[in-house]
C-alpha positions as CSV (number, residue, x, y, z in Angstrom):
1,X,-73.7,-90.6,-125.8
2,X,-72.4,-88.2,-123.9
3,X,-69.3,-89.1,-121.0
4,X,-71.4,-87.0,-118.3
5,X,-74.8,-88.2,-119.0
6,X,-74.7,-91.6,-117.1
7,X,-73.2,-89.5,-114.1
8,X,-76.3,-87.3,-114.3
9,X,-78.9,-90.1,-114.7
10,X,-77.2,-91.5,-111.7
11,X,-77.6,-88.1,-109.6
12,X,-81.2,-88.0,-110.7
13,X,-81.7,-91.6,-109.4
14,X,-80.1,-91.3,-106.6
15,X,-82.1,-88.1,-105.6
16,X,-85.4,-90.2,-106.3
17,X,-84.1,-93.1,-104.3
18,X,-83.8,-90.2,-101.4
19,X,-87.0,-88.7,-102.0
20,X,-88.6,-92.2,-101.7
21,X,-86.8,-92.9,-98.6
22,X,-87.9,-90.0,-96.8
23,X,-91.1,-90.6,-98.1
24,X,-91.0,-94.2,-96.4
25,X,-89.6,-92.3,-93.1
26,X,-91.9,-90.0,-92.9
27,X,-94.8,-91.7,-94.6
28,X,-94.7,-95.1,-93.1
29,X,-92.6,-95.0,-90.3
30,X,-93.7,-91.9,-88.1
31,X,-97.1,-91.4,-89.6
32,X,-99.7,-91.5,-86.4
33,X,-102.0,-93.6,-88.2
34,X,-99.8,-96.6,-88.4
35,X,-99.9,-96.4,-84.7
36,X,-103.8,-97.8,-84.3
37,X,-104.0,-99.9,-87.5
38,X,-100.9,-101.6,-86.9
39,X,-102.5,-103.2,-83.5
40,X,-102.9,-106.4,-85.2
41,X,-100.1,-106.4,-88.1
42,X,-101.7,-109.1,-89.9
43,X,-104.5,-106.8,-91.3
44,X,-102.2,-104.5,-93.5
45,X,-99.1,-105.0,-95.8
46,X,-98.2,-101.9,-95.1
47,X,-97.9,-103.2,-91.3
48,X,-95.7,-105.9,-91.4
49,X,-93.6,-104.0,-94.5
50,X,-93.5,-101.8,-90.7
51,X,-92.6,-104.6,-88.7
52,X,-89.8,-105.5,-91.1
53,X,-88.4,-102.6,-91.6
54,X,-88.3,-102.2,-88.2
55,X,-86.5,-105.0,-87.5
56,X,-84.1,-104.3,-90.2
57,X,-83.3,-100.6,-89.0
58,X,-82.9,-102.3,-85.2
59,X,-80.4,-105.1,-86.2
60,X,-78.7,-102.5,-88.7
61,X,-79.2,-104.2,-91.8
62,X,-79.0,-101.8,-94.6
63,X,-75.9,-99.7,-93.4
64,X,-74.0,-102.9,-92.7
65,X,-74.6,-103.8,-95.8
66,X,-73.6,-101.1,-97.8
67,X,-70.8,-100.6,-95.7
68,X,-69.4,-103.7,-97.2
69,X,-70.5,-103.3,-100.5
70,X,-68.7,-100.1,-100.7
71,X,-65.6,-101.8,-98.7
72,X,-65.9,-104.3,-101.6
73,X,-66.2,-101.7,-104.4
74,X,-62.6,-99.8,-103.3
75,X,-61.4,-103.2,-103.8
76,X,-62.8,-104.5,-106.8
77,X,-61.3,-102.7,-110.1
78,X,-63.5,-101.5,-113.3
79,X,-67.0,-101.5,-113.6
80,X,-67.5,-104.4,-111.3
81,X,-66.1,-101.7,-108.6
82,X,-67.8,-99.0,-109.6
83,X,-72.0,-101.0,-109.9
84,X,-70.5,-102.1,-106.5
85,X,-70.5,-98.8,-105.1
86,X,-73.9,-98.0,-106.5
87,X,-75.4,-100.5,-105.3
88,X,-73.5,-99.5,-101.7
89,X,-75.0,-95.7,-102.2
90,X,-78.4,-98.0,-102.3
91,X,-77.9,-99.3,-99.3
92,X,-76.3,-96.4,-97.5
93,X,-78.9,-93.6,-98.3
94,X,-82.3,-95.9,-97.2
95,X,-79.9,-96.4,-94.1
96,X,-78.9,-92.5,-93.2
97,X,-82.6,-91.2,-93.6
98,X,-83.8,-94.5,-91.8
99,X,-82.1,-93.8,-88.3
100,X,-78.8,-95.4,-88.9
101,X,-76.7,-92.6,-89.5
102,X,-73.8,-93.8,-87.7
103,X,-72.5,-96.0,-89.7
104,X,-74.4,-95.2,-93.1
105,X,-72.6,-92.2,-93.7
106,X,-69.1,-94.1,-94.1
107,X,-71.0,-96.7,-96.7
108,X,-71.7,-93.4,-98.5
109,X,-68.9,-91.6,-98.4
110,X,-66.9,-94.6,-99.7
111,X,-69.2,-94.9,-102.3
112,X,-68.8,-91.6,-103.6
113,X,-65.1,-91.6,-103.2
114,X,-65.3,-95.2,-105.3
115,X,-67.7,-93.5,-107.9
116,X,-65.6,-90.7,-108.7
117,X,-62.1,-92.7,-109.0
């Protein structure tokens, strides 16, 4: 197996994982249609996944948390480190697309710097 290909697989997942996040932005998160359905949140998953998600972008959840998994990964040596600062780039791109720029974008940034060490 090739040394580049796992660096490639992970570019092409990570561009999915972006792809699906925008797609949950824009999809589930501004669509109109939520708007009137979601009245009563009990009557559709997808409105309480809403609701959660919600909550999760307003209390900062996901760039919190890969801002210290990719605080973690600089820390941690080998490959412990580095499927640390994956999992931090899962965390941190859900969180830049999802309104939490802020602080998302030094999660992934320390990722990447961690994932090319």
């Amino acid at each position: 197996m090739s040394r580049s290909l796992p660096a490639a697989l992970l570019l092409m997942f990570l561009a999915l994982w972006l792809a699906a996040s925008y797609g949950v932005r824009y999809g589930l998160m501004e669509d109109g249609q939520w708007v009137g359905l979601c009245m009563v949140p009990a009557d559709h998953w997808q409105c309480q996944a809403r609701a959660w998600l919600g909550l999760g972008i307003h209390w900062q959840v996901l760039p919190w948390a890969g801002l210290g998994l990719s605080l973690l990964a600089q820390l941690v040596a080998g490959r412990a480190g580095w499927w640390l600062a994956v999992l931090g780039l899962l965390f941190g791109i859900p969180a830049l697309v999802l309104y939490t720029a802020s602080i998302a974008v030094f999660a992934v940034v320390l990722a990447g710097l961690r994932l090319v060490r």
